[in-house]
Gaussian input, Z-matrix of N, CA and C with variables (Angstrom, degrees):
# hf/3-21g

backbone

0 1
 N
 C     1     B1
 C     2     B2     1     A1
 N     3     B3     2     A2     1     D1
 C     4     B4     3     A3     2     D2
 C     5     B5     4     A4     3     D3
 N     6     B6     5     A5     4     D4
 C     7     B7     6     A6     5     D5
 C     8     B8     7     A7     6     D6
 N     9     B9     8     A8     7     D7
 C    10    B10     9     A9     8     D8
 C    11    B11    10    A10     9     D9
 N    12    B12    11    A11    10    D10
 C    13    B13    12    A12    11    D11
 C    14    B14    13    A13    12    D12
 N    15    B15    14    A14    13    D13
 C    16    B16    15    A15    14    D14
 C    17    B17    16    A16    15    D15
 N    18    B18    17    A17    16    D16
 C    19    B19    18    A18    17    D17
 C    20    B20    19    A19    18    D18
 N    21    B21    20    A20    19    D19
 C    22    B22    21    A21    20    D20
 C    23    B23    22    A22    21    D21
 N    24    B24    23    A23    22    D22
 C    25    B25    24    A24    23    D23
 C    26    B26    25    A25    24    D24
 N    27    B27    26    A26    25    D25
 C    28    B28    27    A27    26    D26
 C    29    B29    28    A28    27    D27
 N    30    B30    29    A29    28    D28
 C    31    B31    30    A30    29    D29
 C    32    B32    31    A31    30    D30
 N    33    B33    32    A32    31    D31
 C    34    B34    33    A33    32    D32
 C    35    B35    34    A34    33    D33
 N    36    B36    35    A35    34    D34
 C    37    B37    36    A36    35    D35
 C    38    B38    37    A37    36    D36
 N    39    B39    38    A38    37    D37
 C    40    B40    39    A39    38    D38
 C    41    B41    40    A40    39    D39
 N    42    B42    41    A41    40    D40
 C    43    B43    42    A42    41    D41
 C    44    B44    43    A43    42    D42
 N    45    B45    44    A44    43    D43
 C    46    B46    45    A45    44    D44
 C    47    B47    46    A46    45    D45
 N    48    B48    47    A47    46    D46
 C    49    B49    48    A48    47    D47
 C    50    B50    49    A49    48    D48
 N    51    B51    50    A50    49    D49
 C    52    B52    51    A51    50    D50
 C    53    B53    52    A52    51    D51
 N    54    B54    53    A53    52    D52
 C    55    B55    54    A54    53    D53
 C    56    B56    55    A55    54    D54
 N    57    B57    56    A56    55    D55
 C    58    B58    57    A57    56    D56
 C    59    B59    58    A58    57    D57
 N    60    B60    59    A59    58    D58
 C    61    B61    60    A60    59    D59
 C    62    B62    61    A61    60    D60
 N    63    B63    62    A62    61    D61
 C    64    B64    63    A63    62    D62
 C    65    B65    64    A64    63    D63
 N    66    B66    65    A65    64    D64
 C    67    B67    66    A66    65    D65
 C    68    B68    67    A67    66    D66
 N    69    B69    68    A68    67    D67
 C    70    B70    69    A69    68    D68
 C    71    B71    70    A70    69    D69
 N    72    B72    71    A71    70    D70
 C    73    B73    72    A72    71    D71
 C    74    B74    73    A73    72    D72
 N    75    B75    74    A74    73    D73
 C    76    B76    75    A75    74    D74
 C    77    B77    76    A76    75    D75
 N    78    B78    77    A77    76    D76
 C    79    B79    78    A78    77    D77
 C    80    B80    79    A79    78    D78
 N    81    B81    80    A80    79    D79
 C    82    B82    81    A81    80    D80
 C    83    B83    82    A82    81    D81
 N    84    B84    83    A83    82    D82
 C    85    B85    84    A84    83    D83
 C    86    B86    85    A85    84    D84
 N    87    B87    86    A86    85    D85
 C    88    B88    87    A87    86    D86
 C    89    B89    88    A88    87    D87
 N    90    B90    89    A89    88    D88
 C    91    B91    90    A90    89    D89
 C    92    B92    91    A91    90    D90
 N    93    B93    92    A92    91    D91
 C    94    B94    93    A93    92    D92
 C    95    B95    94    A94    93    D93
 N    96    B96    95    A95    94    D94
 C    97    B97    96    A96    95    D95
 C    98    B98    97    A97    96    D96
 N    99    B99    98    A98    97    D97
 C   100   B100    99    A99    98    D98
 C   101   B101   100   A100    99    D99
 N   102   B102   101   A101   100   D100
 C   103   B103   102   A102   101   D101
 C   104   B104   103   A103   102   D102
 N   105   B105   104   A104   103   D103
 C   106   B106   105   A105   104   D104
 C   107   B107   106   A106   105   D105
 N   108   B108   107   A107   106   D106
 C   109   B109   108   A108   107   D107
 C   110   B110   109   A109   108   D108
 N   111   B111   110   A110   109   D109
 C   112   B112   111   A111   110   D110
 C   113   B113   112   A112   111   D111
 N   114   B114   113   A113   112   D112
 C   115   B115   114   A114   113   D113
 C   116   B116   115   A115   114   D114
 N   117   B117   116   A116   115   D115
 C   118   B118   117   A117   116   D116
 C   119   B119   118   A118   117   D117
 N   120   B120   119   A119   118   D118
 C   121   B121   120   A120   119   D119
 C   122   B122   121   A121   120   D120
 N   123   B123   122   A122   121   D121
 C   124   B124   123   A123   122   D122
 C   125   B125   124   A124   123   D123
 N   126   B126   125   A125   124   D124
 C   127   B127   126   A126   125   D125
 C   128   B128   127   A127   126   D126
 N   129   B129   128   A128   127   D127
 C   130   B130   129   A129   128   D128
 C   131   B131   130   A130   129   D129
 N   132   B132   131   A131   130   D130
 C   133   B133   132   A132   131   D131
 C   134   B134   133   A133   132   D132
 N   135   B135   134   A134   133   D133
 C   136   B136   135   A135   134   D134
 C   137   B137   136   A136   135   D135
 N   138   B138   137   A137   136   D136
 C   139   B139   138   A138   137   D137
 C   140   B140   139   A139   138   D138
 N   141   B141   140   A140   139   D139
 C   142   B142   141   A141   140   D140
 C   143   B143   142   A142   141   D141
 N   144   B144   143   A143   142   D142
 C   145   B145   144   A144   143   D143
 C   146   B146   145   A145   144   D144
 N   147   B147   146   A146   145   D145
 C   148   B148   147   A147   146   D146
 C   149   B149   148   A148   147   D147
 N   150   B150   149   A149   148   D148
 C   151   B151   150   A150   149   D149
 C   152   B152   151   A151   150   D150
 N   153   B153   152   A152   151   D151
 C   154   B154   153   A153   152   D152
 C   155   B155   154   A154   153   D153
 N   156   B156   155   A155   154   D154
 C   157   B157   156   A156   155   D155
 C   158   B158   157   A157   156   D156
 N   159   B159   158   A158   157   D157
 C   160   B160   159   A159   158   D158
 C   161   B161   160   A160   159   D159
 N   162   B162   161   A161   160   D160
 C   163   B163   162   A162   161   D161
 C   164   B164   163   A163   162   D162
 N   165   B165   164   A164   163   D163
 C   166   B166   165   A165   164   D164
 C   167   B167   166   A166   165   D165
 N   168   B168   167   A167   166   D166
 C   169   B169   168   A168   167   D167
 C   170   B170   169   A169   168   D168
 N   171   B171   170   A170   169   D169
 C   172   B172   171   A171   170   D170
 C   173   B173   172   A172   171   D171
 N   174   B174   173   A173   172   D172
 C   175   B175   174   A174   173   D173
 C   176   B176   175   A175   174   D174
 N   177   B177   176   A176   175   D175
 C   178   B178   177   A177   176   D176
 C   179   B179   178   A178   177   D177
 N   180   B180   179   A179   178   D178
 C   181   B181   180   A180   179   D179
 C   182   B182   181   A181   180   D180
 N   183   B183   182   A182   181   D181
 C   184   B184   183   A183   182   D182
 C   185   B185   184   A184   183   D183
 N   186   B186   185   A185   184   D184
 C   187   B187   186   A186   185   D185
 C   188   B188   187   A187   186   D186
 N   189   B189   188   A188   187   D187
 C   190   B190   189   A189   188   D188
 C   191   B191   190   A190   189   D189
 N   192   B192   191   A191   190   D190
 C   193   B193   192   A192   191   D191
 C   194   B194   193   A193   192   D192
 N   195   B195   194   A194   193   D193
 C   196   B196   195   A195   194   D194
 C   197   B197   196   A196   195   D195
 N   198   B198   197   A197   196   D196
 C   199   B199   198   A198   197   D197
 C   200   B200   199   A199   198   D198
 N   201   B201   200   A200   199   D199
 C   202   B202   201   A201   200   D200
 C   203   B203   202   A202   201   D201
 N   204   B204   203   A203   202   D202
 C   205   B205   204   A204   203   D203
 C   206   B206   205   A205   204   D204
 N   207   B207   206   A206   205   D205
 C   208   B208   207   A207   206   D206
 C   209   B209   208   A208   207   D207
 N   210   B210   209   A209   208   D208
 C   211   B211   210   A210   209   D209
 C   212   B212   211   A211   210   D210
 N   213   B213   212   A212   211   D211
 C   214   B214   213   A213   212   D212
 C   215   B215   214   A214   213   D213
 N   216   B216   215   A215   214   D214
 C   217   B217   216   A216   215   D215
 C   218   B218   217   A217   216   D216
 N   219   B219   218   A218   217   D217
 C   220   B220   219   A219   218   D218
 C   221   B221   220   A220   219   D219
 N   222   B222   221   A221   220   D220
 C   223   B223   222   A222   221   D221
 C   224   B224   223   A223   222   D222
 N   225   B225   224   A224   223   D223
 C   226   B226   225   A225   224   D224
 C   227   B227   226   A226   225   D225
 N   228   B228   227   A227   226   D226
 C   229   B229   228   A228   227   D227
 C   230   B230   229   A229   228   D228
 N   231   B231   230   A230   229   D229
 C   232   B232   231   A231   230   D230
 C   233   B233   232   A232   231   D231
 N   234   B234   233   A233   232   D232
 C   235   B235   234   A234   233   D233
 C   236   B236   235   A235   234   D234
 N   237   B237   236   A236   235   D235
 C   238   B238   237   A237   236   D236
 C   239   B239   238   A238   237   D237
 N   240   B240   239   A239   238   D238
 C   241   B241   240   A240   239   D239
 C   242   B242   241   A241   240   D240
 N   243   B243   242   A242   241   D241
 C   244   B244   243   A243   242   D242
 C   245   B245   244   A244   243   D243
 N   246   B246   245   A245   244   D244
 C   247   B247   246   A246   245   D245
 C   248   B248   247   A247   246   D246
 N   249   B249   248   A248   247   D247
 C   250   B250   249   A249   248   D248
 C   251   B251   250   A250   249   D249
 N   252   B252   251   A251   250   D250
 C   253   B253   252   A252   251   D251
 C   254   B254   253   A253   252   D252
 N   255   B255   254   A254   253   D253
 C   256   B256   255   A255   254   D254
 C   257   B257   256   A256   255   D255
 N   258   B258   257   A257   256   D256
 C   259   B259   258   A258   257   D257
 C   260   B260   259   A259   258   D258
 N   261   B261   260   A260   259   D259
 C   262   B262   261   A261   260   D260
 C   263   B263   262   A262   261   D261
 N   264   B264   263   A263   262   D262
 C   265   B265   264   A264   263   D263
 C   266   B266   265   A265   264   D264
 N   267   B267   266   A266   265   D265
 C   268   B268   267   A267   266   D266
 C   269   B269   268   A268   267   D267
 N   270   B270   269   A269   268   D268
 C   271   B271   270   A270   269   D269
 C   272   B272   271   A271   270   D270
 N   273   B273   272   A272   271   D271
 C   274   B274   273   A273   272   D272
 C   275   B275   274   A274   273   D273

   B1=1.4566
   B2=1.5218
   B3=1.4479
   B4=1.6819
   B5=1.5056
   B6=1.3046
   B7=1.0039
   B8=1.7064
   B9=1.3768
   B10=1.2838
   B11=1.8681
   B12=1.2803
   B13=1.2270
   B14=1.7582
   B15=1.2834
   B16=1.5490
   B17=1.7586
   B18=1.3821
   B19=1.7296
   B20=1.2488
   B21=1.5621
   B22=1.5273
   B23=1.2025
   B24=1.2344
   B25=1.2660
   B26=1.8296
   B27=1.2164
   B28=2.1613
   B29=0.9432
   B30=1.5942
   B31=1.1329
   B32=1.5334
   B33=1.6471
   B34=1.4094
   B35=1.4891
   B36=1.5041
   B37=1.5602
   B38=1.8863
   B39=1.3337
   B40=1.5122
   B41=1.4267
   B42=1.3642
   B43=1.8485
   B44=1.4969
   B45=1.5939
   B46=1.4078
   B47=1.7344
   B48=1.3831
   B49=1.6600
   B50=1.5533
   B51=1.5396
   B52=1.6862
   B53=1.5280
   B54=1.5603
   B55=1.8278
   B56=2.0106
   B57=1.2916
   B58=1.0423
   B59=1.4496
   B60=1.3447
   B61=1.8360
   B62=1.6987
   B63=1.4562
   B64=1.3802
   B65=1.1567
   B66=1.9098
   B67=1.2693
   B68=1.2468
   B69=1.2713
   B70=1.5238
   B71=1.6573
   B72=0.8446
   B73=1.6102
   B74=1.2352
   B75=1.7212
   B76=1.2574
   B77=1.6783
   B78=1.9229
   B79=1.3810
   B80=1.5047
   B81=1.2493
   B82=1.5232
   B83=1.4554
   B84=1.9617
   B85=1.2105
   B86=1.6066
   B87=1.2972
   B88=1.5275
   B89=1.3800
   B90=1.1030
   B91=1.6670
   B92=1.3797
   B93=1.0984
   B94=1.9657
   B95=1.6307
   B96=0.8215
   B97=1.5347
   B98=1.5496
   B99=1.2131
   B100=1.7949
   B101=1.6780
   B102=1.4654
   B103=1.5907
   B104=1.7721
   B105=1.2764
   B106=1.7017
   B107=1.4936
   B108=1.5652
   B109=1.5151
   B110=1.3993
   B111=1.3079
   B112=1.4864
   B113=1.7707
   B114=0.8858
   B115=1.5215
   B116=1.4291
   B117=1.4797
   B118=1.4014
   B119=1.9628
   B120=1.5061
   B121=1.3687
   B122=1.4027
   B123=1.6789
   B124=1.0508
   B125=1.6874
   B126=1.3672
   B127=1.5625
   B128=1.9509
   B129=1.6055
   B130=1.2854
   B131=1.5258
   B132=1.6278
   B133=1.0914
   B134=1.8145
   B135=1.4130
   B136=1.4675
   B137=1.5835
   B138=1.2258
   B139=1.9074
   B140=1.3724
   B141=1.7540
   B142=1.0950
   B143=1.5801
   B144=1.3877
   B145=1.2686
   B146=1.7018
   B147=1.2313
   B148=1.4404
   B149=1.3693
   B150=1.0074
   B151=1.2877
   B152=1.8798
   B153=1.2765
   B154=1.7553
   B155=1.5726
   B156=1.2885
   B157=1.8258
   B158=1.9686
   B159=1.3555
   B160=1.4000
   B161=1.7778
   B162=1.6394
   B163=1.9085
   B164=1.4567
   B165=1.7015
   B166=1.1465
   B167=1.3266
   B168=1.2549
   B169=1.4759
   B170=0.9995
   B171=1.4015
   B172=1.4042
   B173=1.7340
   B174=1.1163
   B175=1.5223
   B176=1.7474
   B177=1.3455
   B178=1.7067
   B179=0.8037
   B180=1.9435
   B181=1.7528
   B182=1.6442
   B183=1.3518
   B184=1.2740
   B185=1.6925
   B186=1.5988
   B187=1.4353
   B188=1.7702
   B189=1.1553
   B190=0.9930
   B191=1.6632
   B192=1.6704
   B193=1.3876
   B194=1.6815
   B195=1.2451
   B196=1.5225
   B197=1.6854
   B198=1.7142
   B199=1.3398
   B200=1.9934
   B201=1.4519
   B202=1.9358
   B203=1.4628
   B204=1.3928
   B205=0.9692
   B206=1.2749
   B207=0.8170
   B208=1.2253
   B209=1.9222
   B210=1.5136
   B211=1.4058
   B212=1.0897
   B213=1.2637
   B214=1.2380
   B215=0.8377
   B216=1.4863
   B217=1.4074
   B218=1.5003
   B219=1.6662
   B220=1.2974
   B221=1.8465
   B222=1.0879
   B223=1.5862
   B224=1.6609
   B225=1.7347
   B226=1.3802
   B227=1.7630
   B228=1.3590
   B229=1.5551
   B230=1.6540
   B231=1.1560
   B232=1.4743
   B233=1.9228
   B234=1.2543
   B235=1.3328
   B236=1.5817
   B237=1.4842
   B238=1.6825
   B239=1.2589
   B240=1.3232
   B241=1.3934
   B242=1.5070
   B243=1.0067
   B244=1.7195
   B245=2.0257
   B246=1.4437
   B247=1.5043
   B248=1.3800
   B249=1.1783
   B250=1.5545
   B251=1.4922
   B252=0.8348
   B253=1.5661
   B254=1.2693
   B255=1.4863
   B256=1.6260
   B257=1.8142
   B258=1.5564
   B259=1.4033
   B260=1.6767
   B261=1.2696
   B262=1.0161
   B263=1.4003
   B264=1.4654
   B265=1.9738
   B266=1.6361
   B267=0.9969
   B268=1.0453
   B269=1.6452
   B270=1.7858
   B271=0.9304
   B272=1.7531
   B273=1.6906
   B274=1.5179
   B275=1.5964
   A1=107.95
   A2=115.42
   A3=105.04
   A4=86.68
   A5=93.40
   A6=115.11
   A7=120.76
   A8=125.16
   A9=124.62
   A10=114.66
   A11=103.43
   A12=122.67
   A13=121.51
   A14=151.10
   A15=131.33
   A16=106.90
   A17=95.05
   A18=101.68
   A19=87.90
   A20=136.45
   A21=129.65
   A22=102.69
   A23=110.10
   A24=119.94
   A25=113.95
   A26=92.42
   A27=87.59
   A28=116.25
   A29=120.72
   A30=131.55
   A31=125.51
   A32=111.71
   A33=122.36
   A34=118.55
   A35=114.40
   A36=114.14
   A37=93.50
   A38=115.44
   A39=95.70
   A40=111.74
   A41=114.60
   A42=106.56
   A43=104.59
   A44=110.19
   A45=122.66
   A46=105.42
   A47=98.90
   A48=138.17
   A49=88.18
   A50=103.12
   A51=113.97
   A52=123.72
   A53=92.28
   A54=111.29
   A55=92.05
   A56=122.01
   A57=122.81
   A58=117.39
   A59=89.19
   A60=110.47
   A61=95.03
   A62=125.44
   A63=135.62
   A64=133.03
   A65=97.39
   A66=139.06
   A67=92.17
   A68=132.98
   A69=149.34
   A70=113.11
   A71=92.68
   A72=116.68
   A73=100.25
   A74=132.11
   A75=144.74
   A76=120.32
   A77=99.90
   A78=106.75
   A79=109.41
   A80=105.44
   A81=120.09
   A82=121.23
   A83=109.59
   A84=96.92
   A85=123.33
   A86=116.00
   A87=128.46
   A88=88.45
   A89=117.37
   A90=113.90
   A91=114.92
   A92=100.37
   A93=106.42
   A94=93.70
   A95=151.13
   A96=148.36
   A97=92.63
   A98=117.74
   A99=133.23
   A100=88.65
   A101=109.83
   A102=114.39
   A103=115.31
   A104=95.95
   A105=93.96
   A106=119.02
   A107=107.41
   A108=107.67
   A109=98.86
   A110=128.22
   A111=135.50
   A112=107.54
   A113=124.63
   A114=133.93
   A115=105.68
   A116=110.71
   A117=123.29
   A118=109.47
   A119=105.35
   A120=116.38
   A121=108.19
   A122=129.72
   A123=134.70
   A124=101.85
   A125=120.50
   A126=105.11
   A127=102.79
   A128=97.02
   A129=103.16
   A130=111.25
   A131=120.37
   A132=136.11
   A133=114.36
   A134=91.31
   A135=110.91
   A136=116.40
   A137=105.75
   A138=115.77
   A139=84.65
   A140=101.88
   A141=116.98
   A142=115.73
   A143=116.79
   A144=105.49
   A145=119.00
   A146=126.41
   A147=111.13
   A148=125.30
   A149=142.14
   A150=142.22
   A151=122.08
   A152=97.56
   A153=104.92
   A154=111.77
   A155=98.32
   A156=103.20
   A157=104.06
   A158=108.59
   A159=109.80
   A160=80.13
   A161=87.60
   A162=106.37
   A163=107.28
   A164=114.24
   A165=135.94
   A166=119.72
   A167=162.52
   A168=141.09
   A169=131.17
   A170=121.58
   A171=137.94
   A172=109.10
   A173=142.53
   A174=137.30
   A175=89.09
   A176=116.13
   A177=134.17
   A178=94.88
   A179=120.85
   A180=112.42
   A181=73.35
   A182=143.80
   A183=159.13
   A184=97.81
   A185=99.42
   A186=103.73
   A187=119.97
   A188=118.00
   A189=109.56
   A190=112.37
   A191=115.05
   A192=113.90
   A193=120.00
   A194=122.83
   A195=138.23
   A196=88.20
   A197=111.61
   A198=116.09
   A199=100.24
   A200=86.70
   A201=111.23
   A202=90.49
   A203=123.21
   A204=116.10
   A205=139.28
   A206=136.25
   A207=151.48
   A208=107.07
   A209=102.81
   A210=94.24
   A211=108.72
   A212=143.48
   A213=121.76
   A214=143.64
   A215=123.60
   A216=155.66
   A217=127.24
   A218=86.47
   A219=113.34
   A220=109.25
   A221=118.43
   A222=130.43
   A223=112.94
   A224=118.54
   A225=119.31
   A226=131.96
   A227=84.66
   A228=92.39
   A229=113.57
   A230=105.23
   A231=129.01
   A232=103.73
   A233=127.86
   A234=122.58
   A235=88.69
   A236=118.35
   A237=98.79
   A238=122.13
   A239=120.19
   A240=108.70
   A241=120.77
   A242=129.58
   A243=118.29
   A244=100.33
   A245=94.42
   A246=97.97
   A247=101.71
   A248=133.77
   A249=116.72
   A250=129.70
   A251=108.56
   A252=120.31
   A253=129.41
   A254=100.59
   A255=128.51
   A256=99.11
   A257=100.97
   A258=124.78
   A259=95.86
   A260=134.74
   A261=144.43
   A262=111.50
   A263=115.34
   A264=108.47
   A265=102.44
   A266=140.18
   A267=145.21
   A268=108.65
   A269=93.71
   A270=97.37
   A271=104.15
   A272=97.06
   A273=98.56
   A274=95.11
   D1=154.23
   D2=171.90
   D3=-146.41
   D4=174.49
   D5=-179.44
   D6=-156.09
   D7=147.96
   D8=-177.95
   D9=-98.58
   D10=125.55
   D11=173.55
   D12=-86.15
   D13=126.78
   D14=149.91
   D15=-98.32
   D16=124.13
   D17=-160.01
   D18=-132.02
   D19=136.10
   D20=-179.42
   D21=-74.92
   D22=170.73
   D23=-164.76
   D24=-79.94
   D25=-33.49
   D26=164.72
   D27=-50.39
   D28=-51.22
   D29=-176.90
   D30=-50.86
   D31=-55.12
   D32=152.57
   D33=-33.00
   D34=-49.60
   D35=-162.55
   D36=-79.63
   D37=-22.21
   D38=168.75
   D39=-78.97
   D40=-33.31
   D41=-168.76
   D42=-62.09
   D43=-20.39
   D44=-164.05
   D45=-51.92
   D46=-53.35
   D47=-143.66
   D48=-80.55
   D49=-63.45
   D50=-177.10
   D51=-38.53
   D52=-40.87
   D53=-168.52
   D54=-76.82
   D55=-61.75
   D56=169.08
   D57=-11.68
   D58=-84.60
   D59=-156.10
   D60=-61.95
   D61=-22.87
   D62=164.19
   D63=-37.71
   D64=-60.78
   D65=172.14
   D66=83.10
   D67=68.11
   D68=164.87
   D69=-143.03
   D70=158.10
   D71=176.46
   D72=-71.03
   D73=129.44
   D74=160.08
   D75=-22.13
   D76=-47.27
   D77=173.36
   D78=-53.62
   D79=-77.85
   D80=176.29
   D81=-21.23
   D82=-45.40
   D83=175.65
   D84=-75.83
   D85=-0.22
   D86=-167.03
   D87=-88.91
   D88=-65.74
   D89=-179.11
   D90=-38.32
   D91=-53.11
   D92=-174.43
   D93=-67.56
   D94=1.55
   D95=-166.72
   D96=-109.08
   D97=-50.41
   D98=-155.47
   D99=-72.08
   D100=-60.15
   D101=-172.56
   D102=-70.24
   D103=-42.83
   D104=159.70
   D105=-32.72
   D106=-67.25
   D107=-150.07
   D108=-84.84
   D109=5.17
   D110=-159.41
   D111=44.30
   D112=85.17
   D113=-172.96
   D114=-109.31
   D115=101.92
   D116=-170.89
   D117=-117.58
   D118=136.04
   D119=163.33
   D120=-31.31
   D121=139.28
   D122=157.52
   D123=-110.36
   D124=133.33
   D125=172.21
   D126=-84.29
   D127=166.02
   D128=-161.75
   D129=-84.48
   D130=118.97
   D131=173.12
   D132=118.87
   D133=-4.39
   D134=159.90
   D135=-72.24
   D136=139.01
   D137=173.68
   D138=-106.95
   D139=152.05
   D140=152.86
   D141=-72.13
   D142=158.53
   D143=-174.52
   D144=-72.35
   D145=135.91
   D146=175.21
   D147=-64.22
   D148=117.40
   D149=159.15
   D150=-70.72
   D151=100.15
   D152=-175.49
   D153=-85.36
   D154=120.92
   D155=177.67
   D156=-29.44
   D157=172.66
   D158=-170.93
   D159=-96.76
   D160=154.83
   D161=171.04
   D162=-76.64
   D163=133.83
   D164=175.33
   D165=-29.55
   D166=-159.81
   D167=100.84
   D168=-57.56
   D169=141.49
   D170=165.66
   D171=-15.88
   D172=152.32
   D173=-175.06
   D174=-120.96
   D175=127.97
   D176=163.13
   D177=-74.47
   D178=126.87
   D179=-178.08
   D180=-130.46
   D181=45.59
   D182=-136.94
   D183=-22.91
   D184=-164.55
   D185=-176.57
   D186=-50.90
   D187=153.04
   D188=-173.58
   D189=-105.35
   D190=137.62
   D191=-154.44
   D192=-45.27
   D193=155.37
   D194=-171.11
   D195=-75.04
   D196=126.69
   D197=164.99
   D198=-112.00
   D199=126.29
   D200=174.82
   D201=-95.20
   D202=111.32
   D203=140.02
   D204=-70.02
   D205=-34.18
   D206=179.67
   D207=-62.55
   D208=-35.03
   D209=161.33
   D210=-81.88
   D211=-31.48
   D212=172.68
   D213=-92.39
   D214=31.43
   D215=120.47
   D216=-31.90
   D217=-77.21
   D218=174.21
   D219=-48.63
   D220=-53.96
   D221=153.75
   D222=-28.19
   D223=-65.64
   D224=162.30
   D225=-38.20
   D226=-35.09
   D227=-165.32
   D228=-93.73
   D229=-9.21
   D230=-174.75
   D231=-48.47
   D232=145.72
   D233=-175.46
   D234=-64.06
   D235=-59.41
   D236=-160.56
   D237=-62.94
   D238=-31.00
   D239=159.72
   D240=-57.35
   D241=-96.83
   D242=154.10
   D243=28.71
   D244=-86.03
   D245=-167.81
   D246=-63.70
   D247=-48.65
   D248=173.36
   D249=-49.42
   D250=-42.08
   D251=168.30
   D252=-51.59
   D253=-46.54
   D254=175.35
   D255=-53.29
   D256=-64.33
   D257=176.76
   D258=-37.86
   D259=-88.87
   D260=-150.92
   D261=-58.97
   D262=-41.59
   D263=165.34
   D264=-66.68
   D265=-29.70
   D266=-179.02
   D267=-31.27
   D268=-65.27
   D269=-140.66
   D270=-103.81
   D271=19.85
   D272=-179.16
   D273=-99.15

């Protein structure tokens, strides 16, 4: 089978060089390039599939602090709270 390529001409003078120093035929090295990179037909209107980086790890935000209720009650009931509070409807 053949097929026709338009490849600029830098490009040529490297495949030139590549196939050389190879010691292959230009074709040959295109093939080995095609089978290398695994270069497969996409049909038209197909996406390749996306590949999404992997998810970070989980973040340790460790245990979360001990709630006393009962102190914080005791905190509610406190005169300055009381008077702060008082203060603060007051003053809405």
């Amino acid at each position: 089978m053949s097929i026709t390529l338009n490849i600029d001409d830098a490009t040529v003078a490297q495949l030139e060089l590549a196939a050389k120093a190879s010691r292959v035929s230009p074709s040959q090295l295109v093939a080995r390039l095609v089978q290398q990179n695994r270069v497969t037909a996409t049909p038209p209107g197909l996406k390749k599939p996306t590949v999404l980086p992997p998810l970070p790890p989980p973040h340790d935000f460790g245990s979360p602090p001990d709630f006393d209720y009962r102190k914080a009650q005791a905190m509610l009931d406190d005169e300055d709270a009381v008077a702060y509070r008082e203060k603060l409807l007051k003053g809405k």
